[in-house]
MIVEXLUM-56471 format. One record per residue (C-alpha): z, y, x. Coordinates in steps of 0.25 Angstrom, whole numbers, always signed. Each point is the difference from the previous one (the first is absolute). Layout:
REM residues N
Z_Y_X
Z_Y_X
...
This chain:
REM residues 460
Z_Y_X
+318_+365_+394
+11_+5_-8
-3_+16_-2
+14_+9_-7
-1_+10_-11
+3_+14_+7
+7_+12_-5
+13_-5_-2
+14_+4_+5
+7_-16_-3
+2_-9_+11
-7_-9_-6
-15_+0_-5
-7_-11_-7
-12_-6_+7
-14_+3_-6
-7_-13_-5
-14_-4_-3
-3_+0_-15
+3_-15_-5
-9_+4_-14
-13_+0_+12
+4_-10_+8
+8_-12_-6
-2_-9_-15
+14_-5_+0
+14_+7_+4
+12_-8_+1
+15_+2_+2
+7_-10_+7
+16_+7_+1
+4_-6_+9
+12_-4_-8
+12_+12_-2
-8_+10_+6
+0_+8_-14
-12_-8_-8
+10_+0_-12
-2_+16_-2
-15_-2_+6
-5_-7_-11
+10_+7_-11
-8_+10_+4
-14_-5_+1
+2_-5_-14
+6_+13_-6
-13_+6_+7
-11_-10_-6
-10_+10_-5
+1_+10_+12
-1_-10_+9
-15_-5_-9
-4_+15_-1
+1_+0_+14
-8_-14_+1
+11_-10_+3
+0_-11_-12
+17_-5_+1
+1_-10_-9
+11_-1_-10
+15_-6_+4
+13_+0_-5
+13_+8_+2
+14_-5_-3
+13_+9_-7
+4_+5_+15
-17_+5_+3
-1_-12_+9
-14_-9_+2
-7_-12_+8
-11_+7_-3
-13_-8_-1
+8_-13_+5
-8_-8_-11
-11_+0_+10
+7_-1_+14
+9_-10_-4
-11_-11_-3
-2_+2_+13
+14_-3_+4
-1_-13_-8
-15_-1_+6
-6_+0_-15
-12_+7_+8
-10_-4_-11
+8_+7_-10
+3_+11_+8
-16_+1_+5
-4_+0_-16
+10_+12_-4
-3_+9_+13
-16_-3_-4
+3_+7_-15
+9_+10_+7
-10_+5_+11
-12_-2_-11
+8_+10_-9
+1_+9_+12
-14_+1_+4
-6_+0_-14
+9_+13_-1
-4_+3_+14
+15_+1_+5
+7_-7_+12
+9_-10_-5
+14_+4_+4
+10_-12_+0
+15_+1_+4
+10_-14_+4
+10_-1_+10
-5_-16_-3
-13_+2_+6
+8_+3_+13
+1_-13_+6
-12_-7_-3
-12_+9_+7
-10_-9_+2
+0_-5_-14
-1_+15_-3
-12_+0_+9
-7_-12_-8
+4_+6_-12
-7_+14_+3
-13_-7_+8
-11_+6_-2
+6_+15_-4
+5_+10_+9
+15_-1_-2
+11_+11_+6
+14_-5_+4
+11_+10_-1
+15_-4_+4
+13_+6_+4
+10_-4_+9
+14_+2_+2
+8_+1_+13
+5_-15_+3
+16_+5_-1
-2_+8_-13
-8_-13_-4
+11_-10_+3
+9_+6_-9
-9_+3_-12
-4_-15_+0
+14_-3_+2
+3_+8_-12
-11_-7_-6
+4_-13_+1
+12_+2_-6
-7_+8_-13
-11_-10_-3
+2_-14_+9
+16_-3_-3
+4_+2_+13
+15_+0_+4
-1_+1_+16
+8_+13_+5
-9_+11_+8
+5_-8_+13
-4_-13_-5
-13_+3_-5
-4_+9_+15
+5_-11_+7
-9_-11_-5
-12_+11_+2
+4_-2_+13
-3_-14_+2
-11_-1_-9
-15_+3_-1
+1_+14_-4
-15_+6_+0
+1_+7_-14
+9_+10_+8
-10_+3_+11
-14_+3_-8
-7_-12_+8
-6_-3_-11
-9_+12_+1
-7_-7_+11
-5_-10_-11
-5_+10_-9
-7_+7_+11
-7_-14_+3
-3_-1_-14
-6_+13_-4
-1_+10_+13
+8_+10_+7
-6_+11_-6
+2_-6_-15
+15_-2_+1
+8_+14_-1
+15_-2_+2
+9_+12_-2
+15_+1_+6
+11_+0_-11
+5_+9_+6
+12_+10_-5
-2_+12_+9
-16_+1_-6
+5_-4_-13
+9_+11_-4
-11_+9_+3
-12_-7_-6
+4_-8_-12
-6_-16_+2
-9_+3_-12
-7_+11_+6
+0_-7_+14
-8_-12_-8
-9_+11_-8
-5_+5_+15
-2_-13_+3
-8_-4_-11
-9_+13_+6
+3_+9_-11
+0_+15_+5
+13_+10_-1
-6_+5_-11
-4_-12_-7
+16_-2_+2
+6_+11_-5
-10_+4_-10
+3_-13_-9
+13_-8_+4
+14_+4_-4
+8_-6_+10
+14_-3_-2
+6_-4_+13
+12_-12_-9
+6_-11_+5
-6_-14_-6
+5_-13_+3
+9_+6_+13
+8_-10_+5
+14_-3_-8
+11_+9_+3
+12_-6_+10
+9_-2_-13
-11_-8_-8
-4_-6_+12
+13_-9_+3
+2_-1_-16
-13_-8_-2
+3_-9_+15
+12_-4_-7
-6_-2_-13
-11_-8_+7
+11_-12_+3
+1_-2_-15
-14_+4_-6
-10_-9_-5
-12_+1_+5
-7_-5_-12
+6_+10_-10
-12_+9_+4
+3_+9_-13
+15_+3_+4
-4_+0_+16
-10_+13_-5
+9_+7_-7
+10_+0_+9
-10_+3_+9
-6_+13_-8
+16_+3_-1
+3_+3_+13
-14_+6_+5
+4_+10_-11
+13_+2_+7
-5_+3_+13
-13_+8_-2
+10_+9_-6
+13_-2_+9
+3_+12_+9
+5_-10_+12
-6_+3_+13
-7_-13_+6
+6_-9_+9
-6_-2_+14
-2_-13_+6
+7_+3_+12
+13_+1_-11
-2_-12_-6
+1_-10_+13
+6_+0_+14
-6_+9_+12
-5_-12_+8
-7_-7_-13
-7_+14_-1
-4_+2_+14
-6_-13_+0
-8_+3_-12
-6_+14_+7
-2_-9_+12
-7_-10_-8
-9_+7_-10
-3_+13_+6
-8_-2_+11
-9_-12_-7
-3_+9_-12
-5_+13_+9
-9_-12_+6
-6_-4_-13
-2_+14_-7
-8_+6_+11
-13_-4_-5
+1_+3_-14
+13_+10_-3
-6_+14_-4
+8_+9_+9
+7_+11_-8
+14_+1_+8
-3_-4_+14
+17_-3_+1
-2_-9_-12
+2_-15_+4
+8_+4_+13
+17_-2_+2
+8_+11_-4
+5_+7_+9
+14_-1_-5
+4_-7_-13
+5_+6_-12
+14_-4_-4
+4_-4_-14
+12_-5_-5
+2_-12_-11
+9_+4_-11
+13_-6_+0
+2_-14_-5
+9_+4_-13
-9_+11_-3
-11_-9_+1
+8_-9_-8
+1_+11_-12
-12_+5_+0
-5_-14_-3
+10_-1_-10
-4_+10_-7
-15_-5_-2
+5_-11_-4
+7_+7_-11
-13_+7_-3
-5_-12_-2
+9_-6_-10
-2_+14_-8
-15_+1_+0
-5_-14_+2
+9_-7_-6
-8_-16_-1
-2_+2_+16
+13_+4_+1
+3_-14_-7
-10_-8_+7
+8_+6_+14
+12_-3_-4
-3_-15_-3
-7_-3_+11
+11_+6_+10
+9_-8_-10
-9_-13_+2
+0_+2_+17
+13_+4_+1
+6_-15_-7
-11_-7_+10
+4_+6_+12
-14_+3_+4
+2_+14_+5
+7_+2_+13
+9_+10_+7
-6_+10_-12
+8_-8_-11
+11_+10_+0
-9_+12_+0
-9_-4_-12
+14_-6_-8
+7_+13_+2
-13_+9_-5
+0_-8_-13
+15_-2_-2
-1_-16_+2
+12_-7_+4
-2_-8_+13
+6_-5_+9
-4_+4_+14
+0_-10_+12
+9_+3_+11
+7_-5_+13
+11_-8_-7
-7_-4_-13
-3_-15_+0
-15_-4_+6
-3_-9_-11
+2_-3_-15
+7_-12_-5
-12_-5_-7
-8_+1_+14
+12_-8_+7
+1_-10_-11
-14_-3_+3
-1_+1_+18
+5_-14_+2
-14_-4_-6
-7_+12_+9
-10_-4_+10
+0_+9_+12
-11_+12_-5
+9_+1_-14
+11_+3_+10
-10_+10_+8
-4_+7_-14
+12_+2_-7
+7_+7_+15
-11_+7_+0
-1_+6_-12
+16_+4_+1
-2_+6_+12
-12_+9_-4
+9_+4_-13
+10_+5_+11
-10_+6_+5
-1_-8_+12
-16_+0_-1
-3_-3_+16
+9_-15_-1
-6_-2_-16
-13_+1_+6
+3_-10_+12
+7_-10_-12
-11_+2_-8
-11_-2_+8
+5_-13_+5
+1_-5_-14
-13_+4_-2
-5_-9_+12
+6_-13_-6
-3_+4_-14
-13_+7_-1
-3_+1_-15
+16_+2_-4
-3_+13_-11
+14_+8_+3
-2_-4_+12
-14_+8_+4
+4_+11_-8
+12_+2_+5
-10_-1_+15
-12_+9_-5
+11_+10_-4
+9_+0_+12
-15_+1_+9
-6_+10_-9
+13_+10_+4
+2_-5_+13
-15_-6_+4
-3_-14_+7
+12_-7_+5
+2_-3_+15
+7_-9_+5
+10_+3_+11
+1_-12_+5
């Protein structure tokens, strides 16, 4: 029964808990992912000796140059690789620590997030606290979205990228996932809060953790400082559509380049002024209608065992939706311009390594319809692709008459997406892929073409 602290004037109040330091061995965090871990554990760290004064062991993690952390990954993630031996030997020194000190082991990873039941064995034997949060499935969408284009190289456009959600398996947006860590620990074990704005510009998300932990308002208030700043927010529009069209040309392998420019434009936008960009800006009405359609309903189903009610309007459909407006194409075009330039002037290797690789892409023809826009931010010459400019080059035609019919299919295709015909490449492409399955440019140029427009169908 959840019971409310009274003698407040706020619309919200935070519920009152039973004292985790009585009842539980272990606490853990699980995110979910973007649901404000990044500042969580920036603060927890930060926090360390408070947090062992007030009988909660953290153990130590890193932070990068922009305050951003996986937390204690080390440890979830050989769960992730199902290294559970190793990960059973560190948790037994962890939680050994703990209860020497006599303290609750606090651990904090959005990669403990999909794997409950190993979580479950890992923790056998001790009394473990789960504490997640979840973010409306709209809101989520386009965080992830935003996500996949920071971290995983993705080039889909917004509309791409809901569209495949569509067709796909698409439980991460609906919390199913709670129902298996409710099987593998208890309803009354697994505390989900809403990430909910309307709560959260009242109670900052580090104080509505804090309650949860159990900690009194005077436990709260007496020791933490608490400054309510952005960590690891999602990239701002301008950095957002400069790294989708960086991702065409980047390699993947250059981890030390692919992090600075990272670190670079998390910089920018932690500090940009622009306001964020809705969903409903980003693709067509009847994409979006669908996507309400889809996840809503599904999700209000799943959290209704374990979500910790707070805003009792949190998870339903707005009642109207809030317009914003997407910068105009040139200004957007300036404005990532001017990174660029910023770049140059401050990071002068990347800037190089950038250059290059646009360079490199640009001469192979592997980018696409973006070609233009990527030449035209590092002033590179190139010939753009148009209506009347010839389909193929003279070395291509000097070699057709030895083609065989899926050489045919993979050079058409590969013009046509450069056109930015992507529907028909993908119909070309495809084909070839079926009478040459092992072809390289040819299943790149497939994996590509399905990671921004998903499986292809037929319409034969």
């Amino acid at each position: 029964m959840i019971k409310f602290f009274k003698g407040s004037d706020d619309k919200f109040k935070l519920p009152k808990v039973k004292n985790t330091r009585k009842h539980y061995d272990v606490v853990i965090h699980i995110g979910a992912p973007k649901t404000g871990s990044s500042a969580l554990q920036k603060f927890f760290i930060e926090n360390q000796s408070i947090l062992n004064k007030l009988g909660f062991l953290y153990p130590e993690h890193s932070l990068d140059e922009n305050g951003i952390s996986g937390g204690h990954s080390n440890l979830a993630l050989k769960l992730i690789d199902k290294r559970d031996a190793e990960a059973k030997k560190q948790f037994d020194i962890l939680i050994s620590k703990a209860k020497k000190a006599n303290k609750v082991l606090f651990l904090s990873s959005e990669a403990f997030y999909i794997r409950p039941q190993a979580v479950a064995d890992l923790v056998d034997g001790h009394r473990c606290k789960i504490i997640a949060f979840f973010r409306d499935p709209i809101e989520a969408i386009n965080s992830n979205y935003n996500q996949g284009i920071k971290r995983n190289f993705s080039t889909a456009s917004p509309e791409q990228f809901c569209s495949r959600l569509l067709r796909e398996h698409t439980s991460f947006y609906t919390g199913q996932i709670f129902n298996q860590w409710v099987k593998s620990f208890s309803k009354e074990d697994v505390d989900v809060y809403g990430y909910d704005s309307a709560v959260l510009k009242q109670f900052p998300i580090q104080e509505v953790f804090l309650n949860g932990l159990g900690l009194t308002n005077k436990e709260i208030t007496t020791n933490f400082t608490i400054e309510n700043k952005t960590v690891n927010r999602s990239y701002s529009y301008t950095s957002l559509e400069l790294k989708r069209l960086l991702n065409h040309a980047l390699d993947q392998k250059a981890h030390h380049f692919n992090h600075q420019l990272d670190w670079f434009l998390q910089g920018i936008s932690d500090k940009s002024s622009d306001p964020s960009i809705n969903l409903s800006a980003l693709i067509s009405e009847a994409t979006y209608n669908k996507l309400e359609q889809h996840f809503r309903e599904k999700t209000q189903q799943f959290l209704d065992k374990v979500l910790v009610k707070i805003n009792p309007e949190f998870l339903q459909s707005p009642q109207e939706i809030v317009g914003t407006k997407l910068p105009h194409k040139a200004v957007t075009f300036c404005r990532m311009f001017e990174v660029i330039e910023q770049i140059k002037l401050e990071k002068a290797q990347l800037y190089s390594y950038l250059e290059k690789q646009v360079h490199v892409q640009l001469k192979n023809n592997t980018i696409g319809s973006d070609a233009g826009k990527l030449a035209d931010l590092f002033d590179i010459d190139h010939k753009k692709g148009s209506e009347t400019s010839p389909w193929f080059s003279s070395a291509i035609l000097t070699k057709m008459p030895n083609f065989k019919l899926e050489d045919f299919l993979r050079e058409t295709a590969y013009v046509a997406y450069e056109r930015g015909d992507s529907k028909h490449a993908q119909a070309l492409i495809e084909k070839a892929r079926e009478l040459r399955p092992k072809g390289p440019f040819i299943v790149k140029l497939s994996d590509k073409l399905r990671a921004e427009l998903g499986a292809f169908k037929s319409t034969k």
